[in-house]
VMD Tcl script that draws the C-alpha trace (Angstrom):
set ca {
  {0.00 0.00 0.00}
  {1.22 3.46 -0.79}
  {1.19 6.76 1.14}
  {-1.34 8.02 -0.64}
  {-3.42 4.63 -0.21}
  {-2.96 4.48 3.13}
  {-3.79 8.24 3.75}
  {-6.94 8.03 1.54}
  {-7.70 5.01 3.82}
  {-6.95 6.87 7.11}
  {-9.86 9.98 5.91}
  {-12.30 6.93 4.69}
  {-11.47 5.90 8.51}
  {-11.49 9.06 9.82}
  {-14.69 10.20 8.50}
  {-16.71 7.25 9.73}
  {-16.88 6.16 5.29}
  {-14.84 2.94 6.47}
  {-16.03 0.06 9.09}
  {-12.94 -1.54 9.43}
  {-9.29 0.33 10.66}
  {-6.69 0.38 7.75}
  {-3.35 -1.83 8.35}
  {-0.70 -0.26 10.46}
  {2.59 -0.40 9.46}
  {4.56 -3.31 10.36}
  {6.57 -2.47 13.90}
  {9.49 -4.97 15.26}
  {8.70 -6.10 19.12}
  {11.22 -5.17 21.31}
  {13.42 -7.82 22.80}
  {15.01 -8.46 26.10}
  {18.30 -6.76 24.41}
  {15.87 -3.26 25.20}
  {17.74 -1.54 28.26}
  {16.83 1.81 29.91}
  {20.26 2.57 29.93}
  {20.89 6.17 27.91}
  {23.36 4.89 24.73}
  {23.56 7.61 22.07}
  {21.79 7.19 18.95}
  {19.83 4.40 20.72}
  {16.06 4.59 21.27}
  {14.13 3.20 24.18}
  {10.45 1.86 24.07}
  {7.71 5.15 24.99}
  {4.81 4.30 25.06}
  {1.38 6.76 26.04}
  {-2.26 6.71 25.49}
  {-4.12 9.42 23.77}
  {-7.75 10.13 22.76}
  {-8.72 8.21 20.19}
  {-9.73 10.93 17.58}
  {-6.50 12.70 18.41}
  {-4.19 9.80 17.85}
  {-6.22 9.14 14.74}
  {-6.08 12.50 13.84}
  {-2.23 12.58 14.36}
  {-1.87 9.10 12.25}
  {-3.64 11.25 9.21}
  {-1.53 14.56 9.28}
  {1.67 12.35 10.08}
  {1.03 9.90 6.65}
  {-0.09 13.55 4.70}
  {3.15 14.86 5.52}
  {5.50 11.77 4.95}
  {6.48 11.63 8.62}
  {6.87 8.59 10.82}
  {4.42 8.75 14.20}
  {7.51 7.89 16.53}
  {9.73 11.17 14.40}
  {6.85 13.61 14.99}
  {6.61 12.44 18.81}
  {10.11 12.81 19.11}
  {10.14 16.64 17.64}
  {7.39 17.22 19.82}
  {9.66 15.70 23.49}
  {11.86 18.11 21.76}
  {9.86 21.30 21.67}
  {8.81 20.93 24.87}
  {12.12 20.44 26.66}
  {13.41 23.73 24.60}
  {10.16 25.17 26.27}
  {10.33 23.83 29.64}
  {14.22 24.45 30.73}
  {14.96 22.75 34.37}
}
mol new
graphics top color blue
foreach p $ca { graphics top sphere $p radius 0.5 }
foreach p [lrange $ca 0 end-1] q [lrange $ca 1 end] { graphics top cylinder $p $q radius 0.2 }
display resetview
């Protein structure tokens, strides 16, 4: 499926046109190698729960702009620690 399939999907979804949920992208489990330790360059798990319209509405404007979910949460950790100083 591409982009634009899937984001046409995601607004049939959206907008109540589509019964069933689109399919998600394929994500790799993490293993028991996952640490908490801070490595550079290395991501950790994070996970949250949101509304359901706004993580649905996130999904759309994420695929319409080309941008991985996990990229736009991670400008957005950003933001707000440039915001937030200790």
């Amino acid at each position: 499926m591409t982009n634009s399939e899937s984001y046409e999907a995601l607004v049939r979804f959206a907008s109540g046109q589509a019964a069933e949920r689109p399919p998600s992208s394929p994500v790799a489990p993490a293993g028991p190698s996952a640490s908490p330790v801070a490595v550079p360059g290395r991501r950790v798990p994070f996970g949250t729960s949101l509304p359901a319209d706004l993580h649905r509405a996130f999904k759309v404007r994420c695929i319409a702009r080309d941008i991985r979910m996990q990229d736009a949460v991670e400008q957005a950790v950003h933001t707000w620690m440039e915001r937030h100083p200790e």
